[in-house]
C-alpha positions in Angstrom: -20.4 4.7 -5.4 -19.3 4.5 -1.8 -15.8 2.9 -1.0 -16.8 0.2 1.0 -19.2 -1.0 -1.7 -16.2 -1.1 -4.4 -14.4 -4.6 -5.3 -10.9 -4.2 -5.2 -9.0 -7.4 -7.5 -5.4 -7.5 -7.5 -2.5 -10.5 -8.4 -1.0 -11.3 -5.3 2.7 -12.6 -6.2 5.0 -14.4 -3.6 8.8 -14.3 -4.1 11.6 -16.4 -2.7 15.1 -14.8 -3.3 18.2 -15.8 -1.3 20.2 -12.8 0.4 22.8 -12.9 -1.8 20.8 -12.8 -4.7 18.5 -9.9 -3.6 20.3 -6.8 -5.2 20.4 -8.4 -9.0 16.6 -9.0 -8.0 15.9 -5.4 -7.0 18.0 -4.2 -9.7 15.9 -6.5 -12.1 13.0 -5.1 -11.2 14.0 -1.1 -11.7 15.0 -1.7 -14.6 12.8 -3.8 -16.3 9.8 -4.0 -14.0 8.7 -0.6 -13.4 8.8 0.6 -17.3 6.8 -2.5 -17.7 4.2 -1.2 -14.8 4.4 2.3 -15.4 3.2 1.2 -19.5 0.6 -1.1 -17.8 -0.7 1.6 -15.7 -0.9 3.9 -18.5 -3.0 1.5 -20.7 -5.6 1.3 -18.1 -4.7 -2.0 -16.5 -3.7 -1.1 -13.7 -4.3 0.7 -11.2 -1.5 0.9 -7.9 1.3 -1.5 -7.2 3.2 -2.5 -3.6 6.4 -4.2 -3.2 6.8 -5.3 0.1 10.3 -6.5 1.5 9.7 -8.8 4.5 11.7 -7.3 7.6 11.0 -9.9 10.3 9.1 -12.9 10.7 6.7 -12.7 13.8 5.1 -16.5 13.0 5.5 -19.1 10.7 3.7 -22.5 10.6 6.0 -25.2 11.0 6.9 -26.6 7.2 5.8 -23.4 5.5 8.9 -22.5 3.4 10.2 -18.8 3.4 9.4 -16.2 0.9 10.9 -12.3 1.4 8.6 -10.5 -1.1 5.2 -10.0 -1.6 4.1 -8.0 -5.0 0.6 -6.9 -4.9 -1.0 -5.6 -8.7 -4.0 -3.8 -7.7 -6.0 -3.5 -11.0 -8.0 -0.6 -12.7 -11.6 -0.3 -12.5 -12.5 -3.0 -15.6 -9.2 -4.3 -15.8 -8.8 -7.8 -16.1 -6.3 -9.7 -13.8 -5.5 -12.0 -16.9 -4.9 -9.8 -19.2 -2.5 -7.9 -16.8 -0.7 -11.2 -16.4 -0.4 -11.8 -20.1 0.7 -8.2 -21.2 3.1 -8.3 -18.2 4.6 -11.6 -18.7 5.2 -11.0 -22.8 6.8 -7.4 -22.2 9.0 -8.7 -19.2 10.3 -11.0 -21.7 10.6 -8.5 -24.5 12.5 -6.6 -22.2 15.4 -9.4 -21.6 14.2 -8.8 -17.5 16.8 -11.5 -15.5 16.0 -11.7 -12.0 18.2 -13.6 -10.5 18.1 -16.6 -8.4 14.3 -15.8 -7.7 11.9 -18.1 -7.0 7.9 -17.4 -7.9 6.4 -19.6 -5.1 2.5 -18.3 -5.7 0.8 -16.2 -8.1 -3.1 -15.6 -7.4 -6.1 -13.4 -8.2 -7.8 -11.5 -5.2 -10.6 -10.0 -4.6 -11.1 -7.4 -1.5 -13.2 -8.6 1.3 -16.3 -6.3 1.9 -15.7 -3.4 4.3 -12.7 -4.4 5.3 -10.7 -2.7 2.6 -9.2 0.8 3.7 -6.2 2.1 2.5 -4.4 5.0 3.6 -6.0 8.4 2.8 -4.7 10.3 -0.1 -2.4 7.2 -1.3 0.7 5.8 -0.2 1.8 5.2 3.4 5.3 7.0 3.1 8.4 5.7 3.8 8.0 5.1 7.6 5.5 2.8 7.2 5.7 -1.1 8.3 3.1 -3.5 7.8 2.0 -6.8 9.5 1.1 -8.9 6.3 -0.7 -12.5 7.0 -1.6 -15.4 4.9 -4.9 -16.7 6.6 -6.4 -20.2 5.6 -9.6 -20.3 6.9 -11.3 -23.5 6.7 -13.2 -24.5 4.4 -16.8 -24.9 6.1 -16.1 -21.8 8.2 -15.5 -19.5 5.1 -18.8 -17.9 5.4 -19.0 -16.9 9.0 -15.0 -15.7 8.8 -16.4 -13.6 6.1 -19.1 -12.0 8.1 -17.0 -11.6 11.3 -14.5 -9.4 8.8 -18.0 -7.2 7.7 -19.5 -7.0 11.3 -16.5 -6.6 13.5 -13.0 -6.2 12.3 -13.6 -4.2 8.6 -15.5 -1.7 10.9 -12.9 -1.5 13.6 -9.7 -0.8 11.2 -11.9 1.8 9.3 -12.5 3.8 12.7 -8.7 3.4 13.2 -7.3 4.3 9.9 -10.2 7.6 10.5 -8.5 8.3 13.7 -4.6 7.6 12.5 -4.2 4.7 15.0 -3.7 2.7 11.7 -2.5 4.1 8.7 -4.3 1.3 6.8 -5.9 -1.8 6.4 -6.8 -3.9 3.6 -8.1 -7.6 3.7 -8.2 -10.1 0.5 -9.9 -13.0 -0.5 -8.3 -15.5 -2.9 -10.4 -16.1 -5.8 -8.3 -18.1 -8.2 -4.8 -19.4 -8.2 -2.9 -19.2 -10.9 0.2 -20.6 -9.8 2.0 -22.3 -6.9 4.8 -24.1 -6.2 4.5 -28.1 -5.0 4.3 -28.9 -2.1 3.5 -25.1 -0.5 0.4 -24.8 1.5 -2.2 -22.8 0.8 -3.8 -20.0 2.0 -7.3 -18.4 0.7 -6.9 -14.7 2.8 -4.3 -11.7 2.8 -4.3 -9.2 5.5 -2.3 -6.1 5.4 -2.2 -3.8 8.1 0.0 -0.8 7.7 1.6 1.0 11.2 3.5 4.1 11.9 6.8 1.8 13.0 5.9 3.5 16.6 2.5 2.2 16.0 3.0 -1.4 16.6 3.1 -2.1 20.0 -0.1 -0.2 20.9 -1.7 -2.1 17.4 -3.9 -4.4 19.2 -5.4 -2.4 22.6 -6.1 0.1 19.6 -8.5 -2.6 18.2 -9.8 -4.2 21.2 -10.8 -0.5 22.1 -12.2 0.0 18.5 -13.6 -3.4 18.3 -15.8 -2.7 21.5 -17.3 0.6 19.7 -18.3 -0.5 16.6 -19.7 -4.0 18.1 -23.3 -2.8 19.2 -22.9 -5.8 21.9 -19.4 -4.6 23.0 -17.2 -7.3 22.1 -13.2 -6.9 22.1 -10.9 -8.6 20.8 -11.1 -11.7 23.5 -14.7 -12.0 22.2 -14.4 -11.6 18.2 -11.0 -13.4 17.9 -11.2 -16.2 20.7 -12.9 -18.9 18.3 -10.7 -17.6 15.0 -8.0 -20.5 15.8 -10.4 -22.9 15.9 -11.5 -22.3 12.2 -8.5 -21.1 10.7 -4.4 -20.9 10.7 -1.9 -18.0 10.4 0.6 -19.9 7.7 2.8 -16.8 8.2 3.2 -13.5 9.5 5.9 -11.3 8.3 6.8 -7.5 9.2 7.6 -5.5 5.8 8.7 -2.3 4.5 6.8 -1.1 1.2 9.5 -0.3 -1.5 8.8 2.6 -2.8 10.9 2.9 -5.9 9.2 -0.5 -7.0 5.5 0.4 -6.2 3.3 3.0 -8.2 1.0 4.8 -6.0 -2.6 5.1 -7.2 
């Protein structure tokens, strides 16, 4: 089966933890949470995990409250996202796992949008990596047409730049069910990670006009593809992250 024909579900999990409180977190999560994934992984379940640590905040919609991590469960081939969430929430508890003063703002299943999922070749970015990570809400009559415009235009683009190393990955997700959020927190129904080489950023987007305009048969940039994308949707937040590498399991 060819990649881009492959459904990727994950649990996307969104974490609130207040400075001081973010070394009992990370501590929590060594020693507790990566047995727990690392059994999980080994049972077939699942398949890769990410931590990422938000670095910087590039845009935030007013109201939208803060959150610094963003765990993302990417599940075995058959695995069930519910299951995961059952086994892992009964053996964190077996465990005795204290977090800290953390704060589970949104837990949710994903699925990958079509060819626009393309992680790095060979597995994990490496340490050097950063990553622009966006929770899109697209509106709700646009859905369809935001979909196609990722399977046309910018799925096609990133895969041309991760294949030429302008990017060393992109993968875009669809919410499919949410399982749990906080009151009161807006809601979002896509996840867009793009990961950079922490050089890479600046020259990010000429990189995609330029690869935009050669996939497009009609030539269209980024002027063209994204100019109506405010109009049906909103960027809730934009953070830049590092990928934790002692929290995550590579594929």
């Amino acid at each position: 089966m060819a990649k881009d024909t492959i459904t990727v579900r994950c649990v996307a999990t969104c974490v609130d933890v207040p400075e001081e409180g973010r070394q009992t977190y990370v501590d929590g999560l060594a020693e507790h949470g990566v047995p727990v994934w690392r059994a999980l992984k080994d049972d077939g379940l699942l398949a890769a995990r990410d931590l990422y640590e938000q670095v910087s905040v590039v845009k935030e919609r007013e109201g939208v409250p803060a959150w610094h991590y963003l765990h993302l469960d990417v599940m075995a081939q058959g695995g069930a996202p519910g299951e995961f969430l059952r086994r892992q929430g009964a053996d964190l508890t077996a465990a005795g796992a204290d977090f800290g003063d953390a704060h589970v703002l949104r837990v949710e299943i994903a699925e990958s949008t079509p060819l626009a999922y393309h992680p790095a070749p060979g597995g994990a970015e490496g340490e050097a990596a950063v990553f622009s990570v966006e929770y899109i809400d697209v509106h709700e009559p646009f859905l369809g047409e935001y979909r196609l415009t990722m399977m046309r235009n910018v799925g096609p683009a990133f895969a041309a730049m991760v294949e030429a190393g302008d990017v060393l990955s992109f993968q875009a997700f669809e919410t499919k069910a949410v399982v749990f959020a906080r009151d009161g927190l807006p809601g979002w129904n896509q996840i867009h990670l793009i990961g950079c080489r922490a050089d890479g950023m600046e020259s990010l987007w000429p990189d995609l006009d330029a690869a935009l305009q050669r996939v497009n048969p009609e030539g269209h940039g980024i002027k063209e593809v994204f100019g109506h994308l405010p109009e049906i949707r909103d960027i809730l937040r934009m953070n830049v992250c590092r990928r934790v590498a002692a929290l995550s399991l590579d594929p």
